[in-house]
C-alpha positions in Angstrom: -71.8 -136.9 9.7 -71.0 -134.1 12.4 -73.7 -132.0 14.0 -74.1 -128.4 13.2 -72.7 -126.1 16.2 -75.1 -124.4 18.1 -75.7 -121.1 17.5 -74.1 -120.0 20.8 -70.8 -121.7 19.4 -70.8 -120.1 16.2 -67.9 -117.5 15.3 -69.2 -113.4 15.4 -68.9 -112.6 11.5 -66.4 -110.1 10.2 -67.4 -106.2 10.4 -68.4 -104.9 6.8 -69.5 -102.1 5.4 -73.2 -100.5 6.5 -75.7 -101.8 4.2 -77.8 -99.6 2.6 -77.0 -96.2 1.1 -72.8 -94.7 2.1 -72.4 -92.1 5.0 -71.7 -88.5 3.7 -67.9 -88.8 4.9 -67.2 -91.1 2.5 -68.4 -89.1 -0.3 -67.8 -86.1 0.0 -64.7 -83.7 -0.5 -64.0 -82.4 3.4 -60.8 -81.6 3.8 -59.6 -80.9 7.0 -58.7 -77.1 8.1 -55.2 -76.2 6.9 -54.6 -78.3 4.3 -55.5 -76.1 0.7 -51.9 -76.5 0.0 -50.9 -73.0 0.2 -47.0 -72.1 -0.8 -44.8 -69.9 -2.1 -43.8 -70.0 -5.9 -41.3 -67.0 -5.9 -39.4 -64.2 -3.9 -38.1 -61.9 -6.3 -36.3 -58.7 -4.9 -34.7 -55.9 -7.5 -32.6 -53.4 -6.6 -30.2 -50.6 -8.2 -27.5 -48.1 -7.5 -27.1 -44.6 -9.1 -23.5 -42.8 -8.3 -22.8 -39.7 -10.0 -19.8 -37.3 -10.3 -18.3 -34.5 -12.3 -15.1 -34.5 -13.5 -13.8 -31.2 -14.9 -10.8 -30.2 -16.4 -10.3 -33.3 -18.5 -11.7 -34.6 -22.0 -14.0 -37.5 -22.6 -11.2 -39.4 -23.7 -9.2 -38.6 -20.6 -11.9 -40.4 -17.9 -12.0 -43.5 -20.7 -8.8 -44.3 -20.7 -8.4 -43.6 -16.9 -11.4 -46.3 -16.8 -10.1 -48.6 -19.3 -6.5 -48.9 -19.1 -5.3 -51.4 -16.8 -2.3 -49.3 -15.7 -4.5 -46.3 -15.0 -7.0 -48.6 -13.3 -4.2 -49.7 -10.9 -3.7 -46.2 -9.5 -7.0 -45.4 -8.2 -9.0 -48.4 -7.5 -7.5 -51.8 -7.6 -4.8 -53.6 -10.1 -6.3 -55.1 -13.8 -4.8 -57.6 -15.6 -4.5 -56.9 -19.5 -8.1 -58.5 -20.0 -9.3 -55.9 -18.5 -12.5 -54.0 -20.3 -12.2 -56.6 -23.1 -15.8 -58.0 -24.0 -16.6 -61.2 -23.7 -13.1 -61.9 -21.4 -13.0 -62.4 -17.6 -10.2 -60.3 -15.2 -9.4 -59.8 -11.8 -9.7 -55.9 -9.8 -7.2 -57.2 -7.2 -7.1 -55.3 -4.1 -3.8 -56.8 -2.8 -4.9 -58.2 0.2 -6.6 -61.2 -0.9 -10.1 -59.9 -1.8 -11.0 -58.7 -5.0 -14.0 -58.5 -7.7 -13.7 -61.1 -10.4 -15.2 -59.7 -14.0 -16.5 -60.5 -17.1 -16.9 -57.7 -19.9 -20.3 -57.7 -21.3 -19.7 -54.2 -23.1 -17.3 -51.4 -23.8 -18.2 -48.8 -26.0 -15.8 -46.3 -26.4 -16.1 -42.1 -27.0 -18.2 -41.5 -30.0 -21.5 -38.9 -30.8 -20.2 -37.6 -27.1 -20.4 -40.9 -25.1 -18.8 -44.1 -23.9 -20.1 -47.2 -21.7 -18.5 -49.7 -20.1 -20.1 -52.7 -18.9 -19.8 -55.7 -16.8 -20.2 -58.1 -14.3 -18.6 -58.9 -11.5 -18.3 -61.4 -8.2 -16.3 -60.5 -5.2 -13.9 -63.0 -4.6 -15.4 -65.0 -7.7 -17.5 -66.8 -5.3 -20.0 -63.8 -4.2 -23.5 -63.6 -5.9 -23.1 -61.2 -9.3 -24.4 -58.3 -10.1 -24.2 -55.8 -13.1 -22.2 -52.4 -13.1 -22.2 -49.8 -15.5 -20.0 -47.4 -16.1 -21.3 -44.2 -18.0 -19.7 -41.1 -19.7 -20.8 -38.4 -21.2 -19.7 -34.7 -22.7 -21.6 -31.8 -20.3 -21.4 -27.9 -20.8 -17.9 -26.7 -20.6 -14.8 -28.7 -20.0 -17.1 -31.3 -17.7 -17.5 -35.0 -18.3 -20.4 -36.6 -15.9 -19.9 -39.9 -15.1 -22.7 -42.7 -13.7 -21.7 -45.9 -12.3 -24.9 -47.9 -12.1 -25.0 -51.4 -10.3 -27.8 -53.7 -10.4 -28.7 -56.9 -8.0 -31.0 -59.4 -7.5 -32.0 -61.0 -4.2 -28.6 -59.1 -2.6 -27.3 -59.6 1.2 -29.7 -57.3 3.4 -26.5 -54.9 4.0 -25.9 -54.5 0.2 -26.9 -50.9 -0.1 -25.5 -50.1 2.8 -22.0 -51.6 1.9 -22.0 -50.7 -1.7 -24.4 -47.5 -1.9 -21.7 -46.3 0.4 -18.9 -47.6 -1.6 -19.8 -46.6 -4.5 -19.4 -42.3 -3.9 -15.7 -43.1 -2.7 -14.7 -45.0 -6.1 -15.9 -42.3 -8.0 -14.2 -39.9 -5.9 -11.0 -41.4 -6.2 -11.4 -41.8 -10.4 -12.0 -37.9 -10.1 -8.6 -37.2 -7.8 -6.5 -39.1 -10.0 -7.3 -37.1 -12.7 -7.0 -34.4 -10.9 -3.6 -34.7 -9.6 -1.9 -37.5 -11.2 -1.3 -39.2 -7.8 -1.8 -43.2 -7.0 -5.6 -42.9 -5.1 -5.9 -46.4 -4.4 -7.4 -47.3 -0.5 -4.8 -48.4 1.8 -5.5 -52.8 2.5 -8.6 -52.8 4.8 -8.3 -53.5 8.5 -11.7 -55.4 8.2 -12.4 -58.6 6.5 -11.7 -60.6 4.9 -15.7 -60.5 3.5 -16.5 -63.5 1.7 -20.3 -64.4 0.7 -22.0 -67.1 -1.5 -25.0 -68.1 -2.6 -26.2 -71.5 -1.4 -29.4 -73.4 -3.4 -31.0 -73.8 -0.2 -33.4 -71.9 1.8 -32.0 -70.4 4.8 -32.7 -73.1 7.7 -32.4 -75.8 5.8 -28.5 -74.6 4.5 -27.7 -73.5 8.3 -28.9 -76.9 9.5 -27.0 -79.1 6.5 -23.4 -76.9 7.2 -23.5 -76.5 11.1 -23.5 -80.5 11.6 -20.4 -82.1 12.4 -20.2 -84.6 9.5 -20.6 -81.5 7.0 -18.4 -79.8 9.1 -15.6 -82.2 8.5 -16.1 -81.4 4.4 -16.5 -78.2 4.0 -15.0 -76.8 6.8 -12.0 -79.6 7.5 -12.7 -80.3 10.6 -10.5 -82.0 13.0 -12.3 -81.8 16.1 -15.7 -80.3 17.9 -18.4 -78.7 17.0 -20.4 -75.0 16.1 -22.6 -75.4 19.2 -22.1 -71.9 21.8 -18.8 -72.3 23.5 -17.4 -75.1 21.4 -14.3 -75.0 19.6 -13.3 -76.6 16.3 -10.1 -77.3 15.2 -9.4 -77.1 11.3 -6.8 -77.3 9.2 -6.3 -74.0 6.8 -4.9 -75.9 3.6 -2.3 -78.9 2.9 0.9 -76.3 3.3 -1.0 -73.8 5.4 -1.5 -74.8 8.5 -4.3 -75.4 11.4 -6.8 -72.8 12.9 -9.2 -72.7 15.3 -13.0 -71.4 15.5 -14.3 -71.1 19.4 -17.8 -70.0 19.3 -18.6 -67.3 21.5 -22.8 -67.1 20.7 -24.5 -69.5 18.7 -27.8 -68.0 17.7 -30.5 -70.4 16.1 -33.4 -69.7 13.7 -36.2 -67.6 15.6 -34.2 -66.9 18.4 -33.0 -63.4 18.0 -35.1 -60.1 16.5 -35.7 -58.5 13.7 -34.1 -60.9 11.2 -35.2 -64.3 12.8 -32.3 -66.0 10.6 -29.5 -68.0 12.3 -26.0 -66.7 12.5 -22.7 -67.4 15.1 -20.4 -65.0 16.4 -16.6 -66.7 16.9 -13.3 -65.6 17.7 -10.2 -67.0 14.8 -7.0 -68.7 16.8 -4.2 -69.6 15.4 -0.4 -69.9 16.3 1.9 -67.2 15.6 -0.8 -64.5 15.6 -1.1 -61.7 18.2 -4.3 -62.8 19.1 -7.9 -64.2 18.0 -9.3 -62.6 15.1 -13.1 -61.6 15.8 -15.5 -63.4 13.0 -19.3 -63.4 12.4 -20.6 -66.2 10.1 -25.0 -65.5 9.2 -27.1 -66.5 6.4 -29.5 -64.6 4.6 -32.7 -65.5 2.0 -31.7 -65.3 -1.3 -35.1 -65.7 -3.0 -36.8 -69.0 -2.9 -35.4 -72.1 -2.1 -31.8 -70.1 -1.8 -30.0 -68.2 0.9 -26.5 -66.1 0.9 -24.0 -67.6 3.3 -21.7 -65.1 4.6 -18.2 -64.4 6.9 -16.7 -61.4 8.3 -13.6 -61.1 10.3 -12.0 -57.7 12.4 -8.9 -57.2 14.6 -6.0 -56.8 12.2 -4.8 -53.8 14.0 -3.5 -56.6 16.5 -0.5 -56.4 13.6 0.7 -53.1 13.4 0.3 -50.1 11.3 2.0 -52.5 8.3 2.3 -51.3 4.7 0.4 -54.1 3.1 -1.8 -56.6 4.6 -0.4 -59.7 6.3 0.0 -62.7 4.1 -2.7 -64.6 6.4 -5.5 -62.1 4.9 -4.8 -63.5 1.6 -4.8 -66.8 3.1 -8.3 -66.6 5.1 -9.6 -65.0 2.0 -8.6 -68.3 -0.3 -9.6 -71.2 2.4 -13.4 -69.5 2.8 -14.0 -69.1 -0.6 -12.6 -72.8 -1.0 -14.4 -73.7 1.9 -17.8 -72.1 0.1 -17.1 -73.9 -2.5 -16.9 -77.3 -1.6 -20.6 -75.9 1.1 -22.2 -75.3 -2.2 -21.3 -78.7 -3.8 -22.1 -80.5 -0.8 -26.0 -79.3 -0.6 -26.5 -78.8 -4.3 -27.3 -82.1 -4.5 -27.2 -84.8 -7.4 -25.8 -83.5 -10.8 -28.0 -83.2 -13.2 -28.4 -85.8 -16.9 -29.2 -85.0 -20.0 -32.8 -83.1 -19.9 -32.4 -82.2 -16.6 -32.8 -85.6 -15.3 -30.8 -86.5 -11.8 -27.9 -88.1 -13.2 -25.2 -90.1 -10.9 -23.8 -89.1 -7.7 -20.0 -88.3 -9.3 -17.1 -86.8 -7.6 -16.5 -83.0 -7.0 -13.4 -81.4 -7.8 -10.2 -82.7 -6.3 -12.3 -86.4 -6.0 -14.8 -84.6 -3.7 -17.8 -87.0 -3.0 -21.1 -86.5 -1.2 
């Protein structure tokens, strides 16, 4: 039978909790400073464009049928397809130079009681965030029909009512000419752009952080080589029959870096062989509401090509490979399809066998 071990042998017992009544702390609900959970549920921005003109001399029917009919639509703003301001169907306003507006019909009303509407949507390039025009006609005093084109937007680019509110006076201008004189009014192609813009389902720093790193890069952008960083230079391929490019960035501004906007953006110069020169090209991003952001690109230099009578096949082209190239951006941070109910369902190919 052992002896017991002296006290001075014995192990120290394990910590426990305080006998007697709990400390406050333990209680009681003190959370620290800073942490009530405070967030934003929605960022919701409306805006609208009024345009009017007067056009004289012609009948109600006249400016419908200038409006309406695809041929007549050719002549002063861009060329329609024979779906053309047909409810319910979708059709191109084709500017010829690779950009264009892509349309659905929602309305179209035509002269009766001393009015006509026309209504629609429309995206430009099919990719860009839409928005709502409406065309309206009606029979003033004396041998004048007033005509309002209304657009409506929600959450648009920051330079959307300077673009477009400009815009907008022109079109009608050149509706009003036609009439006028029977001459094609159409704009000559533009010696800026190709402008291309989507909407991402992403705020704005996470999108710019999930499409400026180099394994995104080589999805959505085809990368061959390098990288977005200031100075670098990546090497791309255009399409399967098209070609290479190259992107060398020439300032590479990051998220609260730069006044007023504090959003990220890069400014690049386009290379590829056969051309004059680089193309200049900005590429920003822009809040969208929450939890989504507009991506958009802008290119200028054309005049590098001469005084030419259309546009140079490559502005179709760079038109085609960004919207492509926004396309497969968007698929690549939209994240898992969704099931039946909304549930996540599983991680399937994109078009063409895309994959995350």
């Amino acid at each position: 039978m052992s002896a017991e071990p002296l006290a001075s042998e014995r192990p120290a017992p394990e910590p426990g909790p305080p006998e007697g009544p709990a400390f406050a702390h333990e209680l009681v609900d003190f959370p620290p400073l800073g942490s009530s959970g405070g967030h934003p549920v929605a960022h919701r921005r409306w805006e609208e464009l009024v345009s009017d003109v007067h056009i004289r001399g012609h009948s109600l029917d006249d400016v419908w049928n200038a409006l309406t009919d695809p041929y007549a639509v050719s002549q002063w703003f861009a060329d329609a397809d024979e779906f053309w301001a047909v409810p319910g169907r979708e059709s191109a306003l084709d500017f010829n130079d690779g950009e264009f507006f892509w349309c659905r019909t929602v309305a179209a009303e035509p002269p009766h009681g001393g009015r006509a509407v026309l209504e629609h949507l429309w995206r430009w390039v099919g990719v860009g965030p839409a928005t709502t025009v409406r065309w309206e006609l009606s029979e003033g005093p004396g041998p004048v029909v007033p005509v309002r084109a209304v657009e409506r937007a929600t959450n648009p680019p920051s330079d959307w009512r300077s673009w477009n509110g400009m815009g907008w006076p022109g079109i009608l201008d050149q509706l009003a000419e036609h009439l006028r004189t029977g001459r094609r009014q159409r704009w000559p192609w533009r010696r800026m752009g190709p402008y291309v813009q989507t909407e991402l389902p992403l705020g704005t720093f996470e999108a710019w952080t999930a499409l400026t790193s180099v394994p995104a890069l080589q999805f959505w952008l085809g990368r061959s080589s390098g990288d977005l960083g200031e100075g670098g230079r990546v090497e791309f391929t255009l399409g399967d029959a098209s070609g290479v490019a190259s992107l060398t960035v020439t300032r590479h501004i990051e998220a609260n870096q730069s006044f007023p906007s504090f959003q990220p953006r890069l400014e690049f110069e386009l290379h590829r062989p056969g051309w004059p020169g680089p193309l200049g090209g900005h590429l920003w991003i822009e809040p969208a509401g929450l939890g989504r952001s507009v991506l958009q690109v802008f290119h200028s230099g054309w005049e590098q090509f001469g005084q030419l009578a259309e546009a140079p096949v490559d502005r179709a082209l760079l038109t085609s490979f960004w919207a492509s190239a926004f396309g497969r951006l968007a698929f690549l941070v939209s994240g898992p399809p969704r099931g039946e109910g909304g549930a996540a369902g599983p991680d399937g190919p994109g078009p063409h066998a895309w994959s995350r």
